[in-house]
PLY file of the C-alpha trace (Angstrom):
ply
format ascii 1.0
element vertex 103
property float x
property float y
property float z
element edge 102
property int vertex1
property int vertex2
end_header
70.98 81.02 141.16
68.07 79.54 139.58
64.39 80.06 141.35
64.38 76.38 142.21
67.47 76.59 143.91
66.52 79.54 145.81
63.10 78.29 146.84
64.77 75.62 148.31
67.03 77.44 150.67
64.12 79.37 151.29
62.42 76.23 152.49
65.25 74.90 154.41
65.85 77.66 156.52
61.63 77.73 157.32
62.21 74.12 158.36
65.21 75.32 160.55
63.52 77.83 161.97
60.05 75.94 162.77
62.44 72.74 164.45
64.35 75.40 166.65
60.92 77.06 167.46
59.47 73.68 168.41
62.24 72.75 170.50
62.03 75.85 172.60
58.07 74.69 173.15
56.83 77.84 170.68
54.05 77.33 167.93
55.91 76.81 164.63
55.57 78.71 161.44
52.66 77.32 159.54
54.59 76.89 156.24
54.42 74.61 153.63
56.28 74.45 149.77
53.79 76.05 147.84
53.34 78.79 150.04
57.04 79.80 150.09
56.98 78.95 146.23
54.14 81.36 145.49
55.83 83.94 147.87
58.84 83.94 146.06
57.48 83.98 142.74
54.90 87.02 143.72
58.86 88.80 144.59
60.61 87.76 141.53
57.32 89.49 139.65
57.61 92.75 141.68
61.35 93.14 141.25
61.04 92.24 137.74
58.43 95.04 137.02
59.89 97.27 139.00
63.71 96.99 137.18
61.64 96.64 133.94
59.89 100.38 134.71
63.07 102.08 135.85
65.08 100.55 132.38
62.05 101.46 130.25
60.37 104.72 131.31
62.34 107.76 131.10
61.84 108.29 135.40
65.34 110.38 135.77
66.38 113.91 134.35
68.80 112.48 132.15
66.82 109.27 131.10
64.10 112.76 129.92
66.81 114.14 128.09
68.37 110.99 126.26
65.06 110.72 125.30
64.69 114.37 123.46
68.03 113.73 122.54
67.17 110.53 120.75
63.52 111.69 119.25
65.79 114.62 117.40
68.56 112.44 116.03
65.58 110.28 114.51
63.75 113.25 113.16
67.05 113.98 111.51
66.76 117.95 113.21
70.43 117.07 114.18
72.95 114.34 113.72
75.00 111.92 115.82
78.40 113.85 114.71
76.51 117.10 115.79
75.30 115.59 119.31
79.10 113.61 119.68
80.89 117.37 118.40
78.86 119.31 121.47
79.75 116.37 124.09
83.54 116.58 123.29
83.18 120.96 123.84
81.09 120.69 127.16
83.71 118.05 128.14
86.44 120.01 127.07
84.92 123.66 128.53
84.65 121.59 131.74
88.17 120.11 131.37
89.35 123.75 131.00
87.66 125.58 134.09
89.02 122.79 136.44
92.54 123.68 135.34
92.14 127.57 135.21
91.16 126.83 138.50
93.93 125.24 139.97
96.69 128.17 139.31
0 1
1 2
2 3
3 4
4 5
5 6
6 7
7 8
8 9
9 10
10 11
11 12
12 13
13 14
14 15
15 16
16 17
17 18
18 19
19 20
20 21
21 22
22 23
23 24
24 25
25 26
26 27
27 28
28 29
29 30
30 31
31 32
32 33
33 34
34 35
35 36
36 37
37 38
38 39
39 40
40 41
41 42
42 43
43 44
44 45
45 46
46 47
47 48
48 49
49 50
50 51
51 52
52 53
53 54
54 55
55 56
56 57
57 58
58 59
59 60
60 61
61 62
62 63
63 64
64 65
65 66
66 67
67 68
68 69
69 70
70 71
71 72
72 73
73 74
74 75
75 76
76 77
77 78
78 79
79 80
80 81
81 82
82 83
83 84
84 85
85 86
86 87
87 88
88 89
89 90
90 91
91 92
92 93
93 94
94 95
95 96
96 97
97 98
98 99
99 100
100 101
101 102
């Protein structure tokens, strides 16, 4: 849904609200176009920096350890075939304990 679309709704459920308020003899919501407008575009900012942060700062444990992981595959210390080889044995180690286990 595109911001103009959204705005919109955004607007026509303010108007809803302020005629039902009105009708019941309370104040309505002093609330005009550009207000809601620049609301909604200060939220669209704030969720976009905030997904942008998580997505491109290493935040989580593993995010950390892609990122040593990926720093030492460019340095050429080890290669992708190394990094894919020690995946497919901790995958396979863990593969192994679950069915030892299950005896």
């Amino acid at each position: 849904m595109n911001p103009k679309s959204i705005t919109a709704i955004i607007v026509a459920l303010l108007a809803l609200v302020n005629l039902l308020l009105s009708a019941c003899g309370v104040s309505p919501l002093p609330v005009d176009a550009e207000g809601i407008a620049a609301g909604v575009s200060a939220v669209a900012a704030l969720g976009a920096g905030a997904v942008s942060t998580w997505y491109n700062f290493s935040i989580t444990t593993p995010a950390k350890v892609a990122d040593s992981v990926l720093a030492k595959l460019k340095s050429g210390e080890v290669t992708a075939k190394e990094v894919l080889d020690l995946l497919d044995n901790i995958t396979e180690a863990t593969n192994s304990d679950k069915c030892e286990g299950t005896d």
